[in-house]
MDTraj code that builds the backbone (N, CA, C; nanometers):
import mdtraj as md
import numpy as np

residues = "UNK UNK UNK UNK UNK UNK UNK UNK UNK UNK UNK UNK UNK UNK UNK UNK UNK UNK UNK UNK UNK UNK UNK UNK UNK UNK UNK UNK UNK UNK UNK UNK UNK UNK UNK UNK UNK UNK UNK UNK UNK UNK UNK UNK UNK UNK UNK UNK UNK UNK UNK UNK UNK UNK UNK UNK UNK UNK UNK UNK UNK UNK UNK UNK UNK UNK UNK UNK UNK UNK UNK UNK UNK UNK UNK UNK UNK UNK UNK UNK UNK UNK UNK UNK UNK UNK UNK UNK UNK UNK UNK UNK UNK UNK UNK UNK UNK UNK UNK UNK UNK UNK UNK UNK UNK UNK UNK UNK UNK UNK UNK UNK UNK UNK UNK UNK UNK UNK UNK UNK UNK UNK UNK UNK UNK UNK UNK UNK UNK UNK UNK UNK UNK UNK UNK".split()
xyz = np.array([
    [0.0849, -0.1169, 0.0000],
    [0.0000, 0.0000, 0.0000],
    [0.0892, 0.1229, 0.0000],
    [0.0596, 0.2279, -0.1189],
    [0.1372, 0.3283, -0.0975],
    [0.0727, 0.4351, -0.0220],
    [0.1836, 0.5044, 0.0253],
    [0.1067, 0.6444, 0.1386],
    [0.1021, 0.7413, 0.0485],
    [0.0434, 0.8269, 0.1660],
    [-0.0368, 0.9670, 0.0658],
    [0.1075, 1.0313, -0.0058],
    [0.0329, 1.0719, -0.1071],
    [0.1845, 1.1314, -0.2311],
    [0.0995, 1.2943, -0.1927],
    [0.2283, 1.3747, -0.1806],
    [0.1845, 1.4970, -0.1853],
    [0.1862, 1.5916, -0.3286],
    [0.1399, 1.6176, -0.3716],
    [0.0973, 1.7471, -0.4646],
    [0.2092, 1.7911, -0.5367],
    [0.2646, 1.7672, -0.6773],
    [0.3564, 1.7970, -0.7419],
    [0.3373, 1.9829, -0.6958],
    [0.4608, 2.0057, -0.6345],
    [0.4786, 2.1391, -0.6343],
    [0.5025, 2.1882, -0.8015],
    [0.4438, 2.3483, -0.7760],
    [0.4228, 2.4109, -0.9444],
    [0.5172, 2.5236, -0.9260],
    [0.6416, 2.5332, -0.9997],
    [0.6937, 2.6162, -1.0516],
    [0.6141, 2.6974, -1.1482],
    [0.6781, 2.8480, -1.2086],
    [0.6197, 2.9192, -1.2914],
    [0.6644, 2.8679, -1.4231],
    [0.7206, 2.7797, -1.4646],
    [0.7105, 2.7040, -1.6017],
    [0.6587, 2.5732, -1.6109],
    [0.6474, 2.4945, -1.4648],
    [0.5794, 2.4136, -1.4928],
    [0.4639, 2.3622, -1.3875],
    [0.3497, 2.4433, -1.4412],
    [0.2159, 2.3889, -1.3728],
    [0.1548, 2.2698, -1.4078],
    [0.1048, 2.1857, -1.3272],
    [0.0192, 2.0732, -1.3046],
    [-0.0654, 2.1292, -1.3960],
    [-0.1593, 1.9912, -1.4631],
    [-0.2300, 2.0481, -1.5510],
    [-0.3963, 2.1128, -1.5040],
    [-0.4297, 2.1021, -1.3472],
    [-0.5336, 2.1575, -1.3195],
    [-0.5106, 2.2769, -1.2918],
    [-0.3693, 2.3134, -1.2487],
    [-0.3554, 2.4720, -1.1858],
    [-0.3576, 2.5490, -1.3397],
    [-0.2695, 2.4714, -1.4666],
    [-0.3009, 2.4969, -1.5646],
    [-0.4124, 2.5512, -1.6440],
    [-0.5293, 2.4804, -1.6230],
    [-0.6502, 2.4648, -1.6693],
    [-0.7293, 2.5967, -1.6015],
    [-0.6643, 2.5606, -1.4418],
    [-0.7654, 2.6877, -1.4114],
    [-0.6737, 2.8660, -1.3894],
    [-0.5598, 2.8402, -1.4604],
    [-0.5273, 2.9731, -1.4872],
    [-0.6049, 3.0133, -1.6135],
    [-0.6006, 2.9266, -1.7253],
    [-0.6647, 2.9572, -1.8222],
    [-0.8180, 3.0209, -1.8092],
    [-0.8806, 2.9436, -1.7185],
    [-1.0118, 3.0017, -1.6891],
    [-1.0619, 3.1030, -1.6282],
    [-0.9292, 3.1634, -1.5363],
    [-0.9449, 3.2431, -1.4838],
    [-0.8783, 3.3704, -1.6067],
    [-0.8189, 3.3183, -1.6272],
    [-0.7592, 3.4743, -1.7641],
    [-0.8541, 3.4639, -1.8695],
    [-0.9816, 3.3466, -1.8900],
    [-1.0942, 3.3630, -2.0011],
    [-1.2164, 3.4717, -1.9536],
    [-1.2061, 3.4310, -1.8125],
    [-1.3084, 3.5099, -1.7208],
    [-1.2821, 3.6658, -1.7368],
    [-1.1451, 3.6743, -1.7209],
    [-1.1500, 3.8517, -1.7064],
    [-1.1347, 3.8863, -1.8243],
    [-1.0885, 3.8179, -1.9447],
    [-1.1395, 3.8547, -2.0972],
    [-1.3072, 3.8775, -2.1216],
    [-1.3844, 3.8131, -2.0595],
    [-1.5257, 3.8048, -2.0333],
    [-1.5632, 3.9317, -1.9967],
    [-1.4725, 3.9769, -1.8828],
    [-1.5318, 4.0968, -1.8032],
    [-1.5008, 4.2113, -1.8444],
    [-1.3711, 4.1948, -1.9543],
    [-1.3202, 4.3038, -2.0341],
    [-1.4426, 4.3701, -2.1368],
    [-1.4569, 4.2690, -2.2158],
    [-1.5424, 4.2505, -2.3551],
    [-1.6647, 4.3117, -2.3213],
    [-1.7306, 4.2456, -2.1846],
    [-1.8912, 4.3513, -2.1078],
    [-1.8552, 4.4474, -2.1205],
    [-1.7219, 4.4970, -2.0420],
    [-1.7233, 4.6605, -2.0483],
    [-1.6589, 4.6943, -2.1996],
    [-1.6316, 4.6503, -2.2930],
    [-1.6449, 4.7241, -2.4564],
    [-1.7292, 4.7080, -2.4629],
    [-1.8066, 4.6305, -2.4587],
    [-1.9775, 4.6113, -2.4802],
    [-2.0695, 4.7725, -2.4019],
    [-2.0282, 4.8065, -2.3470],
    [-2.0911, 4.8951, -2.2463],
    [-2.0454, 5.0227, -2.2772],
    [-1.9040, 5.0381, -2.2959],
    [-1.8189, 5.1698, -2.3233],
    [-1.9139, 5.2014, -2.4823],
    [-1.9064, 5.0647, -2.6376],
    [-1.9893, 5.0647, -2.7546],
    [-2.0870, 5.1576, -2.7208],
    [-2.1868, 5.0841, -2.6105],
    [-2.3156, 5.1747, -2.6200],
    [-2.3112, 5.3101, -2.5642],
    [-2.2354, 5.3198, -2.4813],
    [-2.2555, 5.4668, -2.4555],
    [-2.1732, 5.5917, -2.5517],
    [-2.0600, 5.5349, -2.5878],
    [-1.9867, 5.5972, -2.7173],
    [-2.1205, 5.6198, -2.8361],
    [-2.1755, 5.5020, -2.8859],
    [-2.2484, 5.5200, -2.9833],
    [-2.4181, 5.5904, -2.9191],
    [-2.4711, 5.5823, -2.8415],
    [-2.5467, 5.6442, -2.7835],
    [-2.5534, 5.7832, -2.7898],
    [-2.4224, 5.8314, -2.7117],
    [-2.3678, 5.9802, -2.7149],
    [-2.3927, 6.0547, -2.8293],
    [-2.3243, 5.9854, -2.9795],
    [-2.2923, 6.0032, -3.0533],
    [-2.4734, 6.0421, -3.1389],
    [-2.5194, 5.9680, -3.1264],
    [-2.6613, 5.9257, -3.1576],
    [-2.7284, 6.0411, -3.1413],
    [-2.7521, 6.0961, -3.0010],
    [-2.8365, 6.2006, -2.9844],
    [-2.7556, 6.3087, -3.0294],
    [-2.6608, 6.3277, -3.0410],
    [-2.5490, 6.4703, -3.0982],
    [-2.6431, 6.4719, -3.2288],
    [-2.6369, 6.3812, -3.3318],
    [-2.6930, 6.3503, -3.4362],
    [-2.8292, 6.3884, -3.4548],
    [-2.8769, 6.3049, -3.3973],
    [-3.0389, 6.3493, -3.3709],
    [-3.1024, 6.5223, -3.3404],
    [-3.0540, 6.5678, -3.2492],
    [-3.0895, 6.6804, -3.2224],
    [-3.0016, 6.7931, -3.3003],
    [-2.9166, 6.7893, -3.4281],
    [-2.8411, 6.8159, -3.4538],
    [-2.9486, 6.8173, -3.5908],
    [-3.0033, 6.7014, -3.6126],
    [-3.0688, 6.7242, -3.7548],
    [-3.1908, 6.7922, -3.6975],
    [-3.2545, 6.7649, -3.5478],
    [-3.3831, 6.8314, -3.5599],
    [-3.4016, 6.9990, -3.5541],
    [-3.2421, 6.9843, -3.4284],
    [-3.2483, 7.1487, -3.4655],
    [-3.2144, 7.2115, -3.5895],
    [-3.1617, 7.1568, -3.6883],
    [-3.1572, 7.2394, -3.7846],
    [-3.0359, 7.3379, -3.8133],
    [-2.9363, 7.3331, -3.7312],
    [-2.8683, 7.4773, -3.7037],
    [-2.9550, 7.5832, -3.5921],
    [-3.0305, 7.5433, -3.5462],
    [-3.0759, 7.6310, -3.4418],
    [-3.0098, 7.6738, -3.3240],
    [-3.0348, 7.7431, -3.1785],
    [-2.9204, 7.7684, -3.0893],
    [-3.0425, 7.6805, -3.0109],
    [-2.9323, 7.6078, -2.9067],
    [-3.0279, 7.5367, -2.7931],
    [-3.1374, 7.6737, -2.7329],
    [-3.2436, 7.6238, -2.6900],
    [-3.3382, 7.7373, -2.5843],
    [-3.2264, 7.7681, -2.4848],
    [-3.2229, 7.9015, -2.4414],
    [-3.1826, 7.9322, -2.3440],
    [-3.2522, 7.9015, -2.2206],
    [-3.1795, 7.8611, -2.0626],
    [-3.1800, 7.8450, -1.9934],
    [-3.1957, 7.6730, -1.9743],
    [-3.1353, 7.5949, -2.0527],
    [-3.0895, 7.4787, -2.0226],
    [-2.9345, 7.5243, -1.9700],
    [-2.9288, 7.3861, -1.9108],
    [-2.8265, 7.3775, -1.8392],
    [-2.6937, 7.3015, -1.8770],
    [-2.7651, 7.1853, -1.9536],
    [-2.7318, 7.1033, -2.0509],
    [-2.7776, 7.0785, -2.2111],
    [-2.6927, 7.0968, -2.2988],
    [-2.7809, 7.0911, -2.4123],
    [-2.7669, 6.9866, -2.4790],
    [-2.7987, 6.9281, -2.5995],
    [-2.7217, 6.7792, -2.6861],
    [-2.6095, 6.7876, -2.6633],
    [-2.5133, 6.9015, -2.7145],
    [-2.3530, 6.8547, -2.7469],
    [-2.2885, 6.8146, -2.6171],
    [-2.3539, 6.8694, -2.4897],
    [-2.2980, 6.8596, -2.4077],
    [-2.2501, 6.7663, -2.3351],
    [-2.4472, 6.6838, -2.3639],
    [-2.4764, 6.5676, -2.3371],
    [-2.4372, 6.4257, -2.4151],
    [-2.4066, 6.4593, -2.5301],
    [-2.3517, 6.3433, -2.6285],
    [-2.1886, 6.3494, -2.5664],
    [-2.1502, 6.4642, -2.5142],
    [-1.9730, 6.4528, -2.4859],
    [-1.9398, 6.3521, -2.3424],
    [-2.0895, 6.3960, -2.2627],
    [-2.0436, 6.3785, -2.1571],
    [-2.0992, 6.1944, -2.1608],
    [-2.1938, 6.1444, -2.2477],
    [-2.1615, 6.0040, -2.2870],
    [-2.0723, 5.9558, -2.3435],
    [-2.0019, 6.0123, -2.4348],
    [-1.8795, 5.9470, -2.5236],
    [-1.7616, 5.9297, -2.3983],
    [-1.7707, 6.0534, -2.2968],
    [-1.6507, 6.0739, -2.2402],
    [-1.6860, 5.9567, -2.0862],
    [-1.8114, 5.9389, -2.0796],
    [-1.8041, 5.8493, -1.9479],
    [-1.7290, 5.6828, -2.0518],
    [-1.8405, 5.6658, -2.1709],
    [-1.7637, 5.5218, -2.2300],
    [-1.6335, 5.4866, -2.2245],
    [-1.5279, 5.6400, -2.2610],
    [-1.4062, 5.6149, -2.2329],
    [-1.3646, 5.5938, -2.1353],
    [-1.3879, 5.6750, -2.0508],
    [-1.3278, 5.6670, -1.8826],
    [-1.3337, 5.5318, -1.8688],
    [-1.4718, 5.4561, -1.8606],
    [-1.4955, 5.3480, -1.8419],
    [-1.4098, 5.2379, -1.9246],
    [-1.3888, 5.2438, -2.0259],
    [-1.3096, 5.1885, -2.1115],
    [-1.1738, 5.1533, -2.0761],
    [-1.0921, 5.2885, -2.0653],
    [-0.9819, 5.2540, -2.0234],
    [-0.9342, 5.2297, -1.8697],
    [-1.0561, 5.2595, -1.7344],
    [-1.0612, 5.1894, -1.6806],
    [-1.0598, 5.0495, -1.6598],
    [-1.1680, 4.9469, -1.6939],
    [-1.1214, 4.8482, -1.7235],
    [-1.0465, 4.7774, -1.7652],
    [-0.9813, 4.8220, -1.8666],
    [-0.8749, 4.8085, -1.9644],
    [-0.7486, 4.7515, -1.9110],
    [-0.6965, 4.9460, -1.7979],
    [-0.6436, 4.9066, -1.6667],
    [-0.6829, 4.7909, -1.6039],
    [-0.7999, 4.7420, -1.5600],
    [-0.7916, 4.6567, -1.4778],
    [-0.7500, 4.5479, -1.5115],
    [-0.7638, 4.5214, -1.6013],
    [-0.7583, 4.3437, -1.6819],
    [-0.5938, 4.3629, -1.7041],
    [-0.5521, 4.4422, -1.7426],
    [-0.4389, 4.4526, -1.8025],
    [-0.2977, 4.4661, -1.6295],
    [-0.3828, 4.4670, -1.5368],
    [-0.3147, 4.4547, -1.3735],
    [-0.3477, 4.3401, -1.3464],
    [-0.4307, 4.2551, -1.3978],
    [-0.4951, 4.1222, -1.3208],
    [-0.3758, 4.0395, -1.3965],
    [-0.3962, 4.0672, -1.5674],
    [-0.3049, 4.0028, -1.6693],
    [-0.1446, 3.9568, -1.6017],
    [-0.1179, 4.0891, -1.5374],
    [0.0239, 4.1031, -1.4809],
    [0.0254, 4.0572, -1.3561],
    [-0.0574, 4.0219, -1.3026],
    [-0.0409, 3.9686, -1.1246],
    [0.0033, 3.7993, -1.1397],
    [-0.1446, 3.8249, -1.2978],
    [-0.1104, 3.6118, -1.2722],
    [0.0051, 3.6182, -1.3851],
    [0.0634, 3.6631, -1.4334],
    [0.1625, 3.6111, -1.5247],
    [0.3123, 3.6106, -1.3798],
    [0.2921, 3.7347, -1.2898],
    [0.4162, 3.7111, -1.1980],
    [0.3977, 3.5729, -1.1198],
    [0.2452, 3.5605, -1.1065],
    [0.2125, 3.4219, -1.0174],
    [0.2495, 3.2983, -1.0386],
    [0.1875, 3.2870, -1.2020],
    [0.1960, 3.1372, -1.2708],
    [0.3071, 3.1699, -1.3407],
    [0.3576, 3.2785, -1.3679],
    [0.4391, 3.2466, -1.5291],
    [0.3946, 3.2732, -1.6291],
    [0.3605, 3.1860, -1.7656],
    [0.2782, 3.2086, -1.8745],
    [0.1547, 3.2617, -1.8606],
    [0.1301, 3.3528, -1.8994],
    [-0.0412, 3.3293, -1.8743],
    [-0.0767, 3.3669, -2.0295],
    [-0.1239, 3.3052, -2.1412],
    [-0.1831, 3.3231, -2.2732],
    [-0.2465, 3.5008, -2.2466],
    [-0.2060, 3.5899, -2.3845],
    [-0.2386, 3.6689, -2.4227],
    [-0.3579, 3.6364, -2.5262],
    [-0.4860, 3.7099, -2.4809],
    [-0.5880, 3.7049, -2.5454],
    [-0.6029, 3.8683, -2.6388],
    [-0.6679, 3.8293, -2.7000],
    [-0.7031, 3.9635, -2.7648],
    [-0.7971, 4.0887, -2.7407],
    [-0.8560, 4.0623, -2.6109],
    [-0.9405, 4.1759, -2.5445],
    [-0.8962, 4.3204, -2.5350],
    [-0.7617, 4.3193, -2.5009],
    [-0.6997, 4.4234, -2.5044],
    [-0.6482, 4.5097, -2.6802],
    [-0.6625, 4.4118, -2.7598],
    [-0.6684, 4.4795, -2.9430],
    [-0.8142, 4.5115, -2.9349],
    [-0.9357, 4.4538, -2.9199],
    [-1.0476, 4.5146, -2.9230],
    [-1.0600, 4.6461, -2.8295],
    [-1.0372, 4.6590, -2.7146],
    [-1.0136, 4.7488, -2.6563],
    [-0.9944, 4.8906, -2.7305],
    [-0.8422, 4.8519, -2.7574],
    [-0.7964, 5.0031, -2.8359],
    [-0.8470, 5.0491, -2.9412],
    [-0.8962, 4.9318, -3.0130],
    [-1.0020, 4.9551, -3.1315],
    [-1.1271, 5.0153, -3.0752],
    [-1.1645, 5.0092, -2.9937],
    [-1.2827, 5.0727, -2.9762],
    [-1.2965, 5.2224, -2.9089],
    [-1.1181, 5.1870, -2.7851],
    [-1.1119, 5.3772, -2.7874],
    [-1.1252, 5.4522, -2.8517],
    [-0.9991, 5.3787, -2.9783],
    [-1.0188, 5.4876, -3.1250],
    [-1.1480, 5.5341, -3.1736],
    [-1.2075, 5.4644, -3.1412],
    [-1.3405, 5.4881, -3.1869],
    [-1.3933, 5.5999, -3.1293],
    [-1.4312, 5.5673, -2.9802],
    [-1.4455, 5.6946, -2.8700],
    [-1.3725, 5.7913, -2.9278],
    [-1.2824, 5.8146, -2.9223],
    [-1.1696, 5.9512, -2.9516],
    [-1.2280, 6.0155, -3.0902],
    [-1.2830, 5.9473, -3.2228],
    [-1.3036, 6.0169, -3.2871],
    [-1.4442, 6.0695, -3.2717],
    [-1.5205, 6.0120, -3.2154],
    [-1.6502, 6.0161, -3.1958],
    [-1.6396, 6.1306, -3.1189],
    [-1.5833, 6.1442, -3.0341],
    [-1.5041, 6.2697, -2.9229],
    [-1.5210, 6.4030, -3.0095],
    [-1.4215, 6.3453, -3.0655],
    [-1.3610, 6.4641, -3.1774],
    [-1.4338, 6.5480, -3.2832],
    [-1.5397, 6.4529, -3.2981],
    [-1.6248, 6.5119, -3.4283],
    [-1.7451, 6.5644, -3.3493],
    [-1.7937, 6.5246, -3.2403],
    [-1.8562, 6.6286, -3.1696],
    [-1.8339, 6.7351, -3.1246],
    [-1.6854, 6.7444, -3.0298],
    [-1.6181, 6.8881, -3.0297],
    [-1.6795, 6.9572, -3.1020],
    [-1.5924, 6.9139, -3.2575],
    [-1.5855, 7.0409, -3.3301],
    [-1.6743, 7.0241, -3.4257],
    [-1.8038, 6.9813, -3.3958],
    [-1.9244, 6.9904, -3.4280],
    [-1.9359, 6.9306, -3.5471],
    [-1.8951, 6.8157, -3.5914],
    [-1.8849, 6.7330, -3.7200],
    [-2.0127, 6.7250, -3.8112],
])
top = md.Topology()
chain = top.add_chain()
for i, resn in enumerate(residues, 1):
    res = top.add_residue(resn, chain, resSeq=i)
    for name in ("N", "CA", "C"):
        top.add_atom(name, md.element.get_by_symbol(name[0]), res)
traj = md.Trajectory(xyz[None], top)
């Protein structure tokens, strides 16, 4: 009868294949949580963008009524500009989690959340931009 075998200790090049498995799952997860928030930053970037548009064709060239406080442009900036915040918030975050488990485990697979990401700032930024200056 053999006695209890203890637990192949895991170096950072070579993990057991469950610690393996569940680094992977855990770096699929916060790709998951990345992608919600492009998903989220999308709508409010394109949202923003939307009503700039909208009230932009209804006014006509008109001047907002006086005594708002807020008018479309203001309000389309201050959506484009929360999507970003939010954006590269997260961004940050995943991209600190990325780096905690790569010092932890070692490898940790680079996913592509972070190329969608910047693709979609760009997006924000011009969307930004063409409201500014009144596109």
């Amino acid at each position: 009868m053999e006695g209890p075998t203890t637990p192949p200790t895991s170096s950072p090049g070579h993990l057991d294949v469950a610690v393996r498995l569940a680094v992977d799952r855990t770096g699929l997860a916060h790709e998951r949580t990345l992608m919600a928030w492009v998903r989220t930053a999308v709508s409010l970037i394109s949202f923003g963008f939307t009503i700039y548009k909208l009230f932009q064709f209804e006014l006509k060239g008109q001047a907002v009524p006086p005594g708002r406080l807020v008018g479309p442009p203001q309000f389309a900036l201050m959506m484009i500009a929360i999507g970003l915040v939010a954006l590269v918030v997260a961004t940050t975050g995943y991209r600190r989690s990325m780096r905690a488990m790569r010092a932890e485990f070692g490898h940790v697979p680079i996913w592509t959340a972070t190329v969608v990401a910047a693709l979609v700032s760009l997006l924000g930024i011009v969307a930004f931009v063409a409201v500014m200056f009144r596109a």
